[in-house]
N, C-alpha and C positions, 0 to 999 in steps of 0.2 A: 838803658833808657830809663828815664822816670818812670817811677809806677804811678798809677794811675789812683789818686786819692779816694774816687768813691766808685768805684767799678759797680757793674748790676751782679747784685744777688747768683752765686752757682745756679746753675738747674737741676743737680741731683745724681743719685748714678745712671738716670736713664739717659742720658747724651749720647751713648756710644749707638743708639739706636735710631740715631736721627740722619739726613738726609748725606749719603754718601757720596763724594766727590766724583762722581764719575763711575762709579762701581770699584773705583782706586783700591790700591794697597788699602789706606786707610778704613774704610769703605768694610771691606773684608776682612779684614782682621779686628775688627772692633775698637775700643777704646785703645789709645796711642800714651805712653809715657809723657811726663811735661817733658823730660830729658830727650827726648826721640823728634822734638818739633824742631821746625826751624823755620826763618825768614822766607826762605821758597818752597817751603810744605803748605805754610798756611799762604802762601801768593798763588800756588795751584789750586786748592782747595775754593778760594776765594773769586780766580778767575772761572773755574766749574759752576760755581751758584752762581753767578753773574751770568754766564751761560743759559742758565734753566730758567732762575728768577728774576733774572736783569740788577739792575743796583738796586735799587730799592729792596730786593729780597733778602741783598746781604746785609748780613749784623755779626756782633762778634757772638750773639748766642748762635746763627746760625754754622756759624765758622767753626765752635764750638762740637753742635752737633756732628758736620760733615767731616772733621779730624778725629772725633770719636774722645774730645776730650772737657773737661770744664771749659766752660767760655775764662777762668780768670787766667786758665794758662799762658792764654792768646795774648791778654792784655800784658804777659812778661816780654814779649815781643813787640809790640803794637800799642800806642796809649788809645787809640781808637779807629773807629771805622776811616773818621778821614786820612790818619794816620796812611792807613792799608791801601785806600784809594790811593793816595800821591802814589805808595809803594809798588805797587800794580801798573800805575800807569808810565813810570818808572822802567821798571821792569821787562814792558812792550814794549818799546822802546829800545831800551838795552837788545833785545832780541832781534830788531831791527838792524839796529848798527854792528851787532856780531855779524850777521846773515853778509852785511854791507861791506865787512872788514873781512872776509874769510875771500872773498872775490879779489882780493888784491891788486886794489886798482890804485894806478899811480896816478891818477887825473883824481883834484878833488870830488871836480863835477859830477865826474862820474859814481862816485864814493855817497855823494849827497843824492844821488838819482836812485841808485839801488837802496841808499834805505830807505827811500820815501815808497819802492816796490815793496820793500818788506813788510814795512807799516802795512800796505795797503794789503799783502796777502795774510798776515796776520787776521788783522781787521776783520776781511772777509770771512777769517773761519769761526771768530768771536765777532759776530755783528753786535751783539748786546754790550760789548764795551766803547762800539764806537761813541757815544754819550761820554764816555767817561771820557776818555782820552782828548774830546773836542772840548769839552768844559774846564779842564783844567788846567791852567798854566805852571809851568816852571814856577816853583815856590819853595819844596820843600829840601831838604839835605838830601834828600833820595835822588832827586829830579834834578837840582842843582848838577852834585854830583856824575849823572850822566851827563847832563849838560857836556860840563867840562869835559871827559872824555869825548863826547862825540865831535867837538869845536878843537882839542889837541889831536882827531882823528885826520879831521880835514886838513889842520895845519902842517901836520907830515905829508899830508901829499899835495902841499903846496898853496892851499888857501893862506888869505891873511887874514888873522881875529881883526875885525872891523862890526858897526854898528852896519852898515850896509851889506854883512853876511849875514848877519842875525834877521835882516830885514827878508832877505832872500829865500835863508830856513821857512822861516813864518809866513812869506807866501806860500812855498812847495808846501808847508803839511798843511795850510786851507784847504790849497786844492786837492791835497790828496783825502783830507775828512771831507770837502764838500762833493768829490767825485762818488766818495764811500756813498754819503747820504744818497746819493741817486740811484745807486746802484743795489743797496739793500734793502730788501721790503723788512718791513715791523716783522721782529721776531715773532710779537705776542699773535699776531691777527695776518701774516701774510700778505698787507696790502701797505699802502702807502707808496711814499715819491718814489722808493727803489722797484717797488712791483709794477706801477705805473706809467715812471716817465724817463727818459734818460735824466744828461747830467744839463739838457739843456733848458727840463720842465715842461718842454710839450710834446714828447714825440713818445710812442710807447714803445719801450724796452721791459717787457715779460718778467718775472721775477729768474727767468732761467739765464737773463744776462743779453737776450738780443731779442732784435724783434725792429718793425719798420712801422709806416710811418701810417696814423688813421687818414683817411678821406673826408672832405665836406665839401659841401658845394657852395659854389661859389669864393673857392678861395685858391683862383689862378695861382698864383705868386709863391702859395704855399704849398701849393702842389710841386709847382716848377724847381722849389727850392729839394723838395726834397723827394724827387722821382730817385730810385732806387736807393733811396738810404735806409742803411740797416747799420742799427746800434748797435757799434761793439765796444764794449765796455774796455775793453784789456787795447784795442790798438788809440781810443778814443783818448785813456788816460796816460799812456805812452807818448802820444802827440802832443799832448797838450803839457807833460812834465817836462820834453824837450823845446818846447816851443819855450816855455817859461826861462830855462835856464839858458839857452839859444839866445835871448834876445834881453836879456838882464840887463847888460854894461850900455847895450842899443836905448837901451830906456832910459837911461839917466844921463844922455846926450842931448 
């Protein structure tokens, strides 16, 4: 890859003493070879502080610290932070479609279902990248790249590349990042749409993933509607990624 023409200034030899990945390898044994990195050293290290700090904490000085190495090493890998981001969000992905492909399903549908599950249990365990992953689209050679695999995935178990599968993808993962957004409260503060409400905005689902419906008065209709409903996140977003793909070729009749 290019190097990067005006990178920031080293920080020193104190880097190896800054914010450890996780308690990692890294982490523990201090300061890392440039020779010892790699493409999914610093995409672990990266997804960790995104974890703690959310995006905004990461920078390639923090990347830096948490591998135990100069930040200018980083950038022999990476020309920058957005570089990393596509890479990352890439990479989710990729991890997805493995999870998706090791189930060896011979129905596309099915192939396209399971990884929009995997997405979605990823997701869950890194809430703080769901931002990331929603804000960026297919752009870079990283992203491309998976692209192409996951669309020669489908194609072997019988999809046909069309502009109306691409359509289809891009519903399933809305609803599966706009499921997410309901379902996860704010890392930073515990509260928001995922602590508060399900995926339909008014009904309260707990940050523990269930929970039923408040009371008020005078609101027959909404009572009626929803006498013993209780949020469950997991059979809610199962219904509704079958209902989507169920009823696809119904729609464009």
């Amino acid at each position: 890859m290019t190097e990067r023409t005006a990178p920031p200034p080293p920080e020193g030899s104190g880097e190896g003493r800054g914010e450890p990945h996780g308690g990692g390898p890294e982490g523990r044994r201090g300061r890392v070879t440039r020779a010892g990195l790699s493409r999914g050293r610093i995409l672990d290290a990266a997804l960790g502080i995104i974890d703690t700090h959310g995006v905004r904490g990461l920078t390639m000085r923090s990347l830096g610290r948490s591998l135990g190495v100069d930040p200018m090493a980083v950038y022999r890998h990476f020309e920058n932070k957005p570089a990393v981001l596509d890479a990352l969000v890439a990479s989710l992905w990729e991890g997805a479609l493995g999870e998706a492909l090791s189930a060896r399903s011979e129905d596309w549908r099915d192939l396209a279902m399971t990884a929009m599950r995997e997405l979605r249990r990823s997701l869950l365990a890194h809430p703080r990248a769901l931002e990331l992953v929603a804000a960026r689209p297919v752009s870079s050679s990283d992203q491309v790249a998976m692209a192409e695999r996951a669309l020669a995935a489908l194609e072997a178990a019988g999809a046909r590349p069309s502009p109306d599968l691409l359509v289809l993808l891009n519903v399933l993962t809305a609803f599966t990042i706009g499921h997410l957004a309901a379902e996860v409260p704010d890392p930073a503060t515990g509260t928001g749409a995922g602590a508060t409400a399900g995926a339909t905005g008014g009904v309260t689902a707990g940050a523990s993933g269930s929970g039923s419906c408040p009371r008020s008065p005078g609101t027959p209709t909404f009572d009626a509607a929803t006498t013993g409903f209780v949020f469950s996140p997991d059979a809610q977003f199962e219904r509704g990624l079958r209902a989507i793909m169920s009823g696809w070729e119904w729609a464009d009749q």
